[in-house]
C-alpha positions in Angstrom: 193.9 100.3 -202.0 191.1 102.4 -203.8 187.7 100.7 -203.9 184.7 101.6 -205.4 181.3 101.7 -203.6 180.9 98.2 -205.3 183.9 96.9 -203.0 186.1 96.6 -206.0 189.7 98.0 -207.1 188.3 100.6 -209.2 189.8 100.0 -212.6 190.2 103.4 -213.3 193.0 104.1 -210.5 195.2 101.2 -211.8 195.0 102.6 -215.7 196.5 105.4 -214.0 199.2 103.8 -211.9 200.0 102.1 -215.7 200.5 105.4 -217.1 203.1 106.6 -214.5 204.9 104.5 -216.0 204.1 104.6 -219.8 203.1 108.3 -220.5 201.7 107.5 -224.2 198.8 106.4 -222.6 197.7 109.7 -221.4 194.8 110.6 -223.7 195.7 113.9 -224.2 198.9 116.7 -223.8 199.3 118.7 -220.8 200.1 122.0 -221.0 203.2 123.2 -220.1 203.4 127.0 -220.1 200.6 129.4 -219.7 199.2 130.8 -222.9 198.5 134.6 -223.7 195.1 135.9 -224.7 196.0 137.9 -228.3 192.3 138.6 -228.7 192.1 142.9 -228.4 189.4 144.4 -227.0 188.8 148.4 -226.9 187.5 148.4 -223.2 188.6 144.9 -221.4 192.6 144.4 -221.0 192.7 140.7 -221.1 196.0 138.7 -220.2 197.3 135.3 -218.7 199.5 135.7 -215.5 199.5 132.2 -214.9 199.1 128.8 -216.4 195.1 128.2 -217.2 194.5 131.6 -215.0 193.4 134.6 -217.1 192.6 138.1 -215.9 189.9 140.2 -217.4 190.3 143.8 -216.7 187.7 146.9 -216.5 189.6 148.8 -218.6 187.9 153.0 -219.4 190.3 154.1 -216.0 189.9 157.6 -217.2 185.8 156.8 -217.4 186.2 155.5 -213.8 185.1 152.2 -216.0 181.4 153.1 -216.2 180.4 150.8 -218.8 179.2 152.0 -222.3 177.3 150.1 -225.3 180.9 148.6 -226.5 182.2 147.5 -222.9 179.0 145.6 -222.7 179.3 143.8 -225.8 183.4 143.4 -225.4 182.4 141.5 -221.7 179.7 139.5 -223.2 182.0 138.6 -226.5 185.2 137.8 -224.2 183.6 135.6 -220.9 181.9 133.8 -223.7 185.3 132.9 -225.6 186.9 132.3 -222.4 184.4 129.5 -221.3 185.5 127.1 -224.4 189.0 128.4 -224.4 191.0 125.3 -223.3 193.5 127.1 -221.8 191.7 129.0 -219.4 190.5 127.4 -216.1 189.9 129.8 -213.9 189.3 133.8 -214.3 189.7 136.9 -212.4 188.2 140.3 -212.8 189.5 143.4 -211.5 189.8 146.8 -212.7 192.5 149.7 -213.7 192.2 152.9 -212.5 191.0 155.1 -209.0 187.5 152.6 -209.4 186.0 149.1 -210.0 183.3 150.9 -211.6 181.0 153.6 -211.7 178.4 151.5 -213.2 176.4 152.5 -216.4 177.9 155.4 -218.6 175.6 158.0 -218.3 176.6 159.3 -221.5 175.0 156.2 -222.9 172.1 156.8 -221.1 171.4 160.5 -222.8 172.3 159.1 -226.4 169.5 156.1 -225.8 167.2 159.2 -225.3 167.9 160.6 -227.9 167.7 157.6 -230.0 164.0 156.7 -228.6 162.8 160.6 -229.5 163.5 160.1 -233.1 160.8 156.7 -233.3 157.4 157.7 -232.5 155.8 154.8 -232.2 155.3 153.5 -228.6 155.5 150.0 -229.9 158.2 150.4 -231.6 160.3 152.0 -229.1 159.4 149.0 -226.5 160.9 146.9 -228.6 164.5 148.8 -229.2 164.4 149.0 -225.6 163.8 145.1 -224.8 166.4 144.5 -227.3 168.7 146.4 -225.8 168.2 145.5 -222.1 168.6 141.8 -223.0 172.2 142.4 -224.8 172.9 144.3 -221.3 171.1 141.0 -219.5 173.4 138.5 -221.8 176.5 140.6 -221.1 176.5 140.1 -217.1 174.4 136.9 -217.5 178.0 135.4 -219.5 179.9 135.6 -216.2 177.6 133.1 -214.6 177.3 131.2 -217.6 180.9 130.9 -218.6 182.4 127.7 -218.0 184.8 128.5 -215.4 184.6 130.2 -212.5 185.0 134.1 -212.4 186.9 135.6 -209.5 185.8 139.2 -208.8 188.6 141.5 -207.1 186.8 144.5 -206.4 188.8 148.1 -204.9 187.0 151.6 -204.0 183.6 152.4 -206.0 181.9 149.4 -207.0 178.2 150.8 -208.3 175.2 150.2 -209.9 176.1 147.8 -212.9 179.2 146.3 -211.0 176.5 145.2 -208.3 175.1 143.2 -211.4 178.3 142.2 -212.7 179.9 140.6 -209.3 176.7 138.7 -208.4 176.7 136.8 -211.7 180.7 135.7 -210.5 181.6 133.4 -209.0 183.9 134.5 -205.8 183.8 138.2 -204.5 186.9 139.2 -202.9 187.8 143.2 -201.9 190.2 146.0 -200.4 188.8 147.5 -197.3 188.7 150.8 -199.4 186.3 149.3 -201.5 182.2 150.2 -201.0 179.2 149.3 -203.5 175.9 150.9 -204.1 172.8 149.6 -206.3 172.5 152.6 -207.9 169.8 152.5 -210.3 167.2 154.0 -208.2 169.0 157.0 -207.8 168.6 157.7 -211.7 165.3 156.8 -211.4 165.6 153.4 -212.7 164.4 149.5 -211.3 168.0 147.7 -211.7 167.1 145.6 -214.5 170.4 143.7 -215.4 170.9 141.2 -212.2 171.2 142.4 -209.0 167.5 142.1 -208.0 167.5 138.5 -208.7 170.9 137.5 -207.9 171.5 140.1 -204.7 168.7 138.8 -202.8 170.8 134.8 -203.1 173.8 136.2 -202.1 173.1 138.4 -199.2 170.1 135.9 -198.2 168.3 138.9 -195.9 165.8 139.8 -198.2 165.3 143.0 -195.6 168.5 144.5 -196.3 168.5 143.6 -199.9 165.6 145.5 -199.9 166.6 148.6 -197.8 169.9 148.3 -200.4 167.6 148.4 -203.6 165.0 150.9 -202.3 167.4 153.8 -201.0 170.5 153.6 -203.2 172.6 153.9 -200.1 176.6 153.3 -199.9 177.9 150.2 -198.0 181.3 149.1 -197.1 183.6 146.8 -197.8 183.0 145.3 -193.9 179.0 145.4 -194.4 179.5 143.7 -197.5 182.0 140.7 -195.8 179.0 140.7 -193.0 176.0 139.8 -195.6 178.1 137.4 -197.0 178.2 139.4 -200.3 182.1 139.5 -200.1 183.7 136.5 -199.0 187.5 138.4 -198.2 188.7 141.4 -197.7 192.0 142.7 -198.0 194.2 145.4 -196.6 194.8 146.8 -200.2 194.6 146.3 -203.8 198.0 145.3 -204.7 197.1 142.4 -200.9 193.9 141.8 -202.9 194.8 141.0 -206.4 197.9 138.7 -204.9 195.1 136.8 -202.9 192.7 136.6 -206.3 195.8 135.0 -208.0 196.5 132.9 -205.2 193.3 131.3 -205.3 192.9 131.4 -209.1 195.9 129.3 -209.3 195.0 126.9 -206.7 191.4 126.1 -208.9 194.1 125.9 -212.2 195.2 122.9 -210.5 192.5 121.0 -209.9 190.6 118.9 -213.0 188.9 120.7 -215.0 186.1 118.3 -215.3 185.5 118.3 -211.8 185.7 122.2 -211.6 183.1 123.0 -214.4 181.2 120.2 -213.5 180.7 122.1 -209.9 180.3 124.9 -211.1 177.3 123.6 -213.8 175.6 122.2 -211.0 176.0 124.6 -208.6 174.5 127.7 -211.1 171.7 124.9 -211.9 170.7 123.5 -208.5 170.4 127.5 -206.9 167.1 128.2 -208.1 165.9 124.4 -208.5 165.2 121.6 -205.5 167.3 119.8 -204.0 165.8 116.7 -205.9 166.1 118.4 -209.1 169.7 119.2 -208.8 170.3 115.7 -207.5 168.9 114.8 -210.6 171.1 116.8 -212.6 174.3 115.8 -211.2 173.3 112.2 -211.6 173.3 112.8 -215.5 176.4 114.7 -215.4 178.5 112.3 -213.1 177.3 109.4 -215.3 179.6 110.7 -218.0 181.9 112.3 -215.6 182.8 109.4 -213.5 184.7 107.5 -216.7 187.0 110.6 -217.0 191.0 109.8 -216.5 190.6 112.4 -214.0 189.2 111.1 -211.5 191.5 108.3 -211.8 194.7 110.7 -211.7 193.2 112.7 -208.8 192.0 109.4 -206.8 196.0 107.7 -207.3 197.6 111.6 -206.3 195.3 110.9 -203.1 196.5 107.4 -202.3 200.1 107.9 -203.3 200.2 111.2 -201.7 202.5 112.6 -204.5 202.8 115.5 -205.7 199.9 117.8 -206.8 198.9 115.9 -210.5 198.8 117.0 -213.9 195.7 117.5 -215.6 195.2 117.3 -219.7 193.4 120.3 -221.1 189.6 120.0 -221.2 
């Protein structure tokens, strides 16, 4: 029997054992089959392999996916649809072509110069820059803050901008061909997008964050696993994107509340205390804790069934 920390049958576990049998009393339909993504997007191909999984894919192969003005915007546009789509859980990004990415279009970079040359005022040109480096900031910042969690499945060149893009994921997975490089000083720039904030709580060695960040240099996909940056790493791409869908699917089935919940408090408590994230899940769970949920997960448990059902969130 469940109890709660009270000592009592929790109330919520025997509404569910009720609706085994009497399925109108499910609040809410369950989705059967997995739904396609039909918004296009110039730069991103975006599609739904599996129920509740979608995949987000780098899509300039011919560019080696170095990201311009519109792949910016497009990424910012589609992890920020994806967080309130109700049909997408979980979400992995990977890339077509030889490369992840070659980070920032240079291109771009030679058009902003031009740009800037034509205003003359100093002021004037700080502020078209500071407007454009936060819509670069808001673009990589939308992975983090995106509702579910982002599953990056990186092979071969993973540079400059990609550093910024798979530090604001969630989980960092790889091919062994795969190697990364924080670029931006090489082009005689400070990274200004990410990576200096969110490299340093990833790796956790703020020495060879800094060595990283200072020279420019290449590392591999097994230096990367042995900082902690990559959490796997697989023989190949077609090895890694199997694993990424393996574990995307296996967070599909789990309840969405719980998931997003984790993941809310999780992005929250990493730059807070501990008390102050205590604090925060304590508002969160207040609600949480009357979802059917917990209740369907908590009788799956007891029962030992078969993996449940959630509703849509």
């Amino acid at each position: 029997m469940f109890m709660n920390r009270f000592g009592k049958t929790s109330n919520l576990v025997t509404r569910h054992l009720l609706t085994v049998s009497n399925p109108r009393l499910v609040s809410s339909k369950i989705l059967t089959e997995h739904n396609d993504c039909s918004t296009n997007y110039d730069t991103l191909a975006v599609s739904s392999p599996k129920p509740f999984v979608f995949q987000v894919e780098l899509n300039r192969p011919q560019r080696y996916n170095a990201i311009n003005k519109q792949m910016w915007m497009e990424i910012k546009s589609c992890f920020e649809s994806l967080s309130t789509n109700s049909d997408c859980r979980v979400i992995i990004l990977n890339a077509a072509g030889k490369h992840f990415t070659a980070g920032i279009d240079l291109t771009d970079m030679m058009q902003l110069g031009q740009e800037l040359s034509e205003i003359d005022d100093v002021a004037r040109k700080g502020i078209y820059l500071e407007r454009l480096i936060k819509l670069y900031q808001d673009s990589m910042s939308s992975l983090e803050n995106c509702a579910k969690p982002v599953i990056s499945a990186v092979h071969s060149a993973c540079m400059g901008a990609g550093i910024d893009m798979i530090t604001a994921s969630d989980i960092r997975y790889c091919s062994e061909d795969a190697f990364f490089s924080v670029k931006e000083v090489d082009i005689g720039m400070a990274a200004d997008v990410g990576t200096l904030q969110r490299l340093p709580k990833a790796i956790g060695s703020q020495s060879l964050v800094r060595e990283l960040c200072y020279t420019g240099r290449n590392f591999s996909s097994s230096e990367a696993y042995n900082c902690g940056l990559i959490s796997k790493v697989f023989p190949n791409r077609n090895d890694l994107l199997t694993g990424a869908l393996q574990l995307a699917e296996s967070i599909a089935q789990k309840s969405p509340v719980a998931v997003q919940a984790t993941k809310q408090n999780l992005v929250y408590s990493l730059s807070r205390t501990n008390q102050e994230g205590l604090d925060h899940i304590r508002e969160m769970n207040k609600l949480y804790l009357q979802s059917e949920d917990l209740a369907i997960g908590a009788a799956a448990q007891l029962t030992k069934g078969e993996m449940p059902a959630f509703s849509k969130l």
